[in-house]
C-alpha positions, 0 to 999 in steps of 0.5 A, a space after each residue: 500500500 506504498 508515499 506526497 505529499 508521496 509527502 505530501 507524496 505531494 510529490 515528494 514521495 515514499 512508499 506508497 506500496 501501489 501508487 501509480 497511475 494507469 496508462 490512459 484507456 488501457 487495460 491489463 492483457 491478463 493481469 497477476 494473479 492474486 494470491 489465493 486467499 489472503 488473511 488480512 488479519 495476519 497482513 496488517 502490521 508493519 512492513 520492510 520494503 527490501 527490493 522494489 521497480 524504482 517508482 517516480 514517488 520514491 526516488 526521495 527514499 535513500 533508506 528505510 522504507 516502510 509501510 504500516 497497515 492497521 484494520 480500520 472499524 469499517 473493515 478497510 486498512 489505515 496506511 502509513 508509509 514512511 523512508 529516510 530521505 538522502 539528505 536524512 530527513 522522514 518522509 511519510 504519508 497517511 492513506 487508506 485500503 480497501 478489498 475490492 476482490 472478496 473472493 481472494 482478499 488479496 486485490 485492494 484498492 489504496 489511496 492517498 488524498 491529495 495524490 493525483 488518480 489515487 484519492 479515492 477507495 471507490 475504484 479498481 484495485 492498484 494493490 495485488 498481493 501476488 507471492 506471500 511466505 507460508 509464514 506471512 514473512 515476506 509479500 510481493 505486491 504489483 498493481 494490474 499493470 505490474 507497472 509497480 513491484 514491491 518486494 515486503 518483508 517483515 524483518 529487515 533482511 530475508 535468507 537467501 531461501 527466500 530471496 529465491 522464493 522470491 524471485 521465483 515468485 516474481 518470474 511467476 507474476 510475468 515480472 522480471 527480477 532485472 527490474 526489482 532492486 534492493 532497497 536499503 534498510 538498516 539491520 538489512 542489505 545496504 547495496 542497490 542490486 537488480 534481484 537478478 544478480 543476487 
């Protein structure tokens, strides 16, 4: 559920685990399918973001990005997405989720108000949950599109057994690990490197 006010991603941008915009009248071939069935139960809570398809709203993030999702009364899922920025400072934005697949759980629709094309629940989701360890340890998350593409994990570092189950995952999704680079975090990885040279 990924940043400005992306802080104000106003533009400035963190995680905001799902917003992009997309393309003008098009409509995904066959987009990635979700998950089976997703808990949201054991989802909510906070997460890493330890690799990514860079996106324009958060190139602001040098390190540590985060999401942290928390039910809602009305079923939905507060957002809040924050990073450190290059010059170290925190950059961070509050928003929204809401299921739109009751089927799997797994497809959302995130927004955050005041970011262009994203200030609204109502709408198709922007949020899939395409992978998830058996333990709810790690998740990849794509849109429709897969023009985005998280890799989310709830420690600060994965194994390598599930670097590669991640990979996999990501190959299974119809996306390419070329495109995903690992994102800084401490007590994790400190490099930038494409998920296919890993």
């Amino acid at each position: 559920m990924r940043p400005a006010r992306l802080a104000g991603i106003a533009v400035s941008a963190v995680v905001v685990v799902g917003a992009f915009a997309a393309p003008a009248g098009a409509g995904p071939a066959a987009g990635p399918a979700p998950v089976a069935a997703l808990d949201l139960s054991r989802y909510v809570g906070t997460w890493y973001q330890v690799a990514a398809i860079p996106q324009y709203f958060n190139l602001v993030c040098a390190r540590d990005t985060r999401a942290e999702y928390a039910a809602l009364p009305n079923g939905d899922v507060s957002v809040h997405n924050s990073c450190t920025t290059w010059s170290g400072a925190n950059n961070e934005i509050q928003g929204a989720a809401r299921v739109v697949d009751p089927v799997t759980g797994a497809q959302l629709r995130v927004a955050f108000p005041g970011v262009p094309t994203q200030e609204s629940l109502d709408g198709p989701p922007n949020y899939v949950v395409t992978a998830l360890g058996p333990d709810y340890s790690w998740a990849l998350v794509t849109d429709p599109y897969r023009i985005s593409g998280f890799v989310l994990s709830r420690t600060p570092a994965l194994d390598a057994d599930q670097w590669n189950h991640v990979v996999t995952a990501i190959v299974a999704a119809g996306e390419q690990p070329c495109l995903y680079l690992t994102s800084p975090v401490t007590g994790g990885r400190g490099d930038i490197t494409p998920l296919c040279r890993l």
